[in-house]
N, C-alpha and C positions, 0 to 999 in steps of 0.2 A: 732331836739331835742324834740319839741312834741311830735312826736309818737312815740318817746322811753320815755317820761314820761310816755305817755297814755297806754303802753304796760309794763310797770313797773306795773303798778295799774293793769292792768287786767290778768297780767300773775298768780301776788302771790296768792297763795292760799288762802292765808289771811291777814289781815288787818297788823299783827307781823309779817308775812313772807316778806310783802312788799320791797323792795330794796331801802331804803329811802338814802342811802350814793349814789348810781347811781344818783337816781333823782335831790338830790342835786347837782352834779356833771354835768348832765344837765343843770339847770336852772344856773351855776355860766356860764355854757357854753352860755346860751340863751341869758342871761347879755349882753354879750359883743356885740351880735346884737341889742340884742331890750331892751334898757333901761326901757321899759315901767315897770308905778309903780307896776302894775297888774303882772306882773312877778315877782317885784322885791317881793311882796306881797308871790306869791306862793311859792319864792325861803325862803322864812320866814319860813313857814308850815313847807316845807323842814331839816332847819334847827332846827328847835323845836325835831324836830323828830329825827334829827342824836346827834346834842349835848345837849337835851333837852330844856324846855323851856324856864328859865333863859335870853339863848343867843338871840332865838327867840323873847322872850321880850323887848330886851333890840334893835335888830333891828326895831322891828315893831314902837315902839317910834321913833326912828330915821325916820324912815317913813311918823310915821304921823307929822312929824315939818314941812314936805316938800308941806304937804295941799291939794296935788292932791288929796289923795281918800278920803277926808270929807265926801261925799255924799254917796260914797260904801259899801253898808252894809255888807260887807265881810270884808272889813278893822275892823268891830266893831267886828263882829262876833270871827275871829279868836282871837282878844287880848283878850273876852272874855274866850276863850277857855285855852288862855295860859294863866291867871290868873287864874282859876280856876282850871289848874291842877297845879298853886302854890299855892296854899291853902288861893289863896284871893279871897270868894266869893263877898264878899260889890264888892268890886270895876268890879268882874267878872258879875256882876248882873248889874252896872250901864252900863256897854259897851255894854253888852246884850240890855239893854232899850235903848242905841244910834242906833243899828243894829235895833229894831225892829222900829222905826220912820223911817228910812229909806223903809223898806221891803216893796213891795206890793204882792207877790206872797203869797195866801193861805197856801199853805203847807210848804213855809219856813217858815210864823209869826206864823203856830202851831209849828212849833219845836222850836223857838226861846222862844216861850214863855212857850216852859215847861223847855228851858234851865235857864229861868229868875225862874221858881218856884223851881228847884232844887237850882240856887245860893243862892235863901233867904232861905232855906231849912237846908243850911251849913251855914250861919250865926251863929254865936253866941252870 
């Protein structure tokens, strides 16, 4: 089931082209082996992306009541992302600053932190 995600992503041409209804389809498949939350996380992405972000939202909260990924700076990162393409930067901004206390790798905390200057950016 991996490496038909991983060959989903590198086959499409593009980022739109991508086969995101496969992938999910995948990952509901990978479920049923490997509960793990980091899965259950990417099968989230997944669905942001097939039924938009809404639903993906509204899983990823269910997610985090469960406490495992506290510390995962991807857990912070992606809710930021799917608040922000709901047009709540405040709060897409705060979760960005919970990812970036997590982060140590250089080149994520400059991305995250131009994702934190564009959320206060859309503020209003």
């Amino acid at each position: 089931m991996q490496a038909e995600i991983a060959g989903c992503h590198t086959l499409a041409a593009s980022y739109d082209q991508t086969d995101w209804k496969r992938i999910l389809s995948c990952y509901d498949e990978l479920l049923v082996i490997d509960r793990s939350p980091v899965v259950a996380l990417n099968r989230i992405v997944a669905v942001a992306e097939v039924e938009r972000p809404a639903p993906g939202l509204e899983a990823l909260q269910s997610l985090k009541r469960e406490k495992s990924l506290d510390a995962y700076y991807h857990l912070f990162a992606v809710e930021a992302e799917l608040l922000s393409r709901l047009g709540r930067p405040r709060e897409a901004h705060k979760a960005t600053l919970t990812a970036l206390s997590l982060v140590e790798s250089p080149p994520v905390r400059h991305y995250l932190e131009g994702r934190a200057r564009h959320h206060l950016e859309n503020c209003s």
